[in-house]
C-alpha positions in Angstrom: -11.5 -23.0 1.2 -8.1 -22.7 3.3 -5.7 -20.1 3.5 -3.1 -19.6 1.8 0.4 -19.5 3.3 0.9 -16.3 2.1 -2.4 -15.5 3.7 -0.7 -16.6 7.1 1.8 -15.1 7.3 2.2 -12.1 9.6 1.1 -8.9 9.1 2.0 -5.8 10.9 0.1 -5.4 13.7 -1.7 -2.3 15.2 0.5 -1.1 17.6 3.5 -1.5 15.0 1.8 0.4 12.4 0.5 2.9 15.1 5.0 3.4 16.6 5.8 3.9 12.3 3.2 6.3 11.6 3.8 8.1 14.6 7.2 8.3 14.1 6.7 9.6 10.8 5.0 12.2 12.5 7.8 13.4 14.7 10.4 13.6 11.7 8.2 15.3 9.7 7.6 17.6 12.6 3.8 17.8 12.9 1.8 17.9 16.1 -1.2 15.4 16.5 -3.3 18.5 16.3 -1.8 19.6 13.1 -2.5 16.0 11.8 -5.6 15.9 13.1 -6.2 18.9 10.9 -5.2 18.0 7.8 -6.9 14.7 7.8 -10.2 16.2 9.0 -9.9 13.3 11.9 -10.1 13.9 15.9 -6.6 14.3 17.5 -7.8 11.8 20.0 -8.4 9.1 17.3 -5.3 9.5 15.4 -3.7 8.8 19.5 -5.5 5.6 19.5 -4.2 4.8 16.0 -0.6 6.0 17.0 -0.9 3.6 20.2 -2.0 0.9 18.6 -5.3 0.4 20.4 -7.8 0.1 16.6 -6.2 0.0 13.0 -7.1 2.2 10.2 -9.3 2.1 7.2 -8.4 2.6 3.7 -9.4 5.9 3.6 -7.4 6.6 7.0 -4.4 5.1 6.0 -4.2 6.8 2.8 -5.4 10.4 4.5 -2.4 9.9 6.6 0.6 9.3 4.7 -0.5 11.7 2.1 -0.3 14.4 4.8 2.3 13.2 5.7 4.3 13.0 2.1 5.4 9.6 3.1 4.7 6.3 0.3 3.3 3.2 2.0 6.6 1.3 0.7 8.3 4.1 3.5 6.1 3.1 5.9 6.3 -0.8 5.8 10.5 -0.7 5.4 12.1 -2.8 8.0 14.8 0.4 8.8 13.2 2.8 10.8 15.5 5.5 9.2 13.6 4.9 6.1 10.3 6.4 7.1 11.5 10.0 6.5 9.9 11.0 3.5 13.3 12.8 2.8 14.6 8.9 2.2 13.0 8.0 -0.8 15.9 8.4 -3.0 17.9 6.4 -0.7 15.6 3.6 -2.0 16.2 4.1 -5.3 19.8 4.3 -5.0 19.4 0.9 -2.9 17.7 -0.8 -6.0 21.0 0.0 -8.4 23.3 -2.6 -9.4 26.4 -2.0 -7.3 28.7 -3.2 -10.5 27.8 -2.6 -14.1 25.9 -5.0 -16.3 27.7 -7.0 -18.6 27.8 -6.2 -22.3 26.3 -7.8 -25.1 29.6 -8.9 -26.4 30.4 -10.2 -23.4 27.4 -12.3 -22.9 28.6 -13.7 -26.6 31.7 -14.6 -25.6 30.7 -16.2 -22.5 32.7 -13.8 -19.9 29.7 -12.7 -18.2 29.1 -14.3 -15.0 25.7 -14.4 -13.0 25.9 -14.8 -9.5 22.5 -15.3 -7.8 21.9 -12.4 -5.4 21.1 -12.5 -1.9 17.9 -12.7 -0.2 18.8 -10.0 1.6 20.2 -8.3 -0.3 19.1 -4.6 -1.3 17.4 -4.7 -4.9 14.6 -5.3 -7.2 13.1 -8.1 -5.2 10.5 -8.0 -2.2 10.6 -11.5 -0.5 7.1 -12.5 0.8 8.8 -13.4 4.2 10.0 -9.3 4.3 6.7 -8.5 6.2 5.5 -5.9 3.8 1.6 -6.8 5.1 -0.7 -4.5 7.0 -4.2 -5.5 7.8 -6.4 -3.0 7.8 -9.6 -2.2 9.2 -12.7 -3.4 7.7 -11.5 -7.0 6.5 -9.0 -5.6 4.3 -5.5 -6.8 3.7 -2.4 -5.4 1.5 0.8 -7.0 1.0 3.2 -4.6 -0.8 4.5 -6.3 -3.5 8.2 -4.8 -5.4 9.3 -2.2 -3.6 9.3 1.3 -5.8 11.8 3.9 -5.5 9.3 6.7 -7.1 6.6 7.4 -4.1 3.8 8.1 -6.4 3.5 4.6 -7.6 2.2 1.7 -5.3 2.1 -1.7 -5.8 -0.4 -4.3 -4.2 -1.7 -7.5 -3.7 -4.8 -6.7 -2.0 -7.3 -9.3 0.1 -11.0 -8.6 1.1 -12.5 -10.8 3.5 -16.1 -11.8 3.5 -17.6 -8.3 4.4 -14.3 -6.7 3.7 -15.1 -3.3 1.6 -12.3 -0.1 1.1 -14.7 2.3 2.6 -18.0 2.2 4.1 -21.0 1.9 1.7 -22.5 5.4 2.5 -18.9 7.4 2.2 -17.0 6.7 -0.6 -13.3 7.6 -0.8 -11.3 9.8 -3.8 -7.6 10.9 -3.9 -5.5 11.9 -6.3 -4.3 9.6 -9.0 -5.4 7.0 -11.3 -5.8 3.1 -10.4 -5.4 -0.2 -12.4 -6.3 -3.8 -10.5 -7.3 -7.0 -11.6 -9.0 -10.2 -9.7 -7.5 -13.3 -9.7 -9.4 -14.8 -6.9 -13.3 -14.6 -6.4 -15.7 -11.9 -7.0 -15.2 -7.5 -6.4 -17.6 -5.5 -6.5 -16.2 -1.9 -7.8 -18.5 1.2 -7.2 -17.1 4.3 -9.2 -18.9 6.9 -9.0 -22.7 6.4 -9.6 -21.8 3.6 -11.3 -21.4 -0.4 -9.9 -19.2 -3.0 -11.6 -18.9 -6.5 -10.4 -15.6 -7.9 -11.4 -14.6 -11.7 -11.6 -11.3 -13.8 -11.8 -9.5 -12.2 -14.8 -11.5 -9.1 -14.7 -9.5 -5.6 -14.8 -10.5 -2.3 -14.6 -8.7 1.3 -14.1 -10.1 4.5 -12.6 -9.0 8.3 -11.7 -8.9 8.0 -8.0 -10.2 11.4 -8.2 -13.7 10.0 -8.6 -15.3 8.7 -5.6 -15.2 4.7 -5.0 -15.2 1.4 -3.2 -14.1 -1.5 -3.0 -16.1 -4.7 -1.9 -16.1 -8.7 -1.4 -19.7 -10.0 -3.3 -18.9 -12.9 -1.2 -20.1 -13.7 2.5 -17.8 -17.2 2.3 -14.5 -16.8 0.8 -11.9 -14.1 0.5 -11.4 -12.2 -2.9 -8.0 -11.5 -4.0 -6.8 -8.7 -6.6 -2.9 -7.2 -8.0 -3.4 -2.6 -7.9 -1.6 -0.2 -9.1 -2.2 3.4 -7.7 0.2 6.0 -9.5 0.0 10.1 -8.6 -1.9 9.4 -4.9 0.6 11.7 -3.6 -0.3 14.4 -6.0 -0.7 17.1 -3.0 -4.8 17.5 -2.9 -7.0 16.9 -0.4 -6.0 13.3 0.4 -9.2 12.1 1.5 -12.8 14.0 0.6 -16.0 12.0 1.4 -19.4 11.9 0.0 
């Protein structure tokens, strides 16, 4: 089966992601040490991550910006300025309309006029050229899809390659929050808690977060594909606890 071109389009790479998150870092005002710390990770891995020499994990990624109160759509913004987490509501205030929306009674009367907005405009609308991709370790790949202003809800189209899994088979991942996803491509296999579900094409399920899981391709030919919601990850525990 051939890729998609959404599939080929670019993602950020590792030494871009590693110059945002460490630049996150320095506005927040934490050390590597500090970081190191709160993530349970070695100082000298979250350098490498920072100088782009080996990309995250799942687990990593998510450990990160949650000590770091920053949401993923922060992270992946084009303006640099946005990656303080102090910005957020700068992206909400992007989103409004910058005139008021007509009335009903002036839709009747036909006064209301449309105009179709910009592609670059600020708004409602992520573009799939806006470069909102990060491949992660592991064979997995997010695109994030319409940006949200509220940084406890994320929004994903999420690809495993053959192989690909969320978190290695022996250490299962849990954060705060509760997930929702469905499959539209291939087959997942969802481990939550003791518990294995294999999910196909149409398939959804939802999840607290808080319970430990993974994520997984059943296939060793062919990518599978999958639309999640994770609400409340930033809800201020331990962002990362293994089994």
């Amino acid at each position: 089966m051939g890729r998609s071109p959404r599939e080929d389009e670019p993602a950020l790479d590792a030494l871009q992601l590693g110059e945002r998150l460490r630049a996150v870092r320095e506005q927040a005002g934490i050390g590597v040490r500090e970081l190191s710390r709160r993530v349970g990770m070695s100082a000298s891995m979250i350098s490498q991550l920072e100088r782009g020499l080996t990309m995250p994990s799942v687990t990593t990624l998510y450990a990160i910006t949650t000590a770091l109160q920053v949401s993923l759509d922060a992270l992946v913004a084009p303006d640099p300025a946005a990656l303080a987490p102090e910005a957020e509501p700068a992206l909400a205030a992007a989103s409004v309309m910058e005139t008021a929306p007509p009335t009903l009674a002036e839709f009747a009367a036909g006064g209301a006029t449309l105009t179709p907005a910009r592609e670059d405009a600020p708004g409602p609308v992520a573009r799939r050229t806006a470069g909102r991709r990060i491949a992660l370790e592991a064979g997995v790949r997010w695109e994030l899809l319409a940006a949200t202003p509220a940084p406890d809800v994320e929004f994903l189209r999420v690809t495993y390659e053959p192989g690909g899994a969320s978190a290695p088979a022996d250490a299962l991942q849990r954060h705060e929050g509760r997930e929702y996803g469905t499959v539209v491509e291939g087959r997942l296999g969802v481990t939550v808690g003791f518990t294995t579900y294999e999910l196909e094409a149409g398939d959804s399920i939802s999840f607290a977060s808080t319970m430990p899981h993974r994520l997984f391709n059943l296939h060793d030919d062919r990518a599978t594909t999958g639309f999640w919601v994770v609400v409340g990850r930033a809800g201020g525990a331990d962002p990362a606890v293994y089994l």
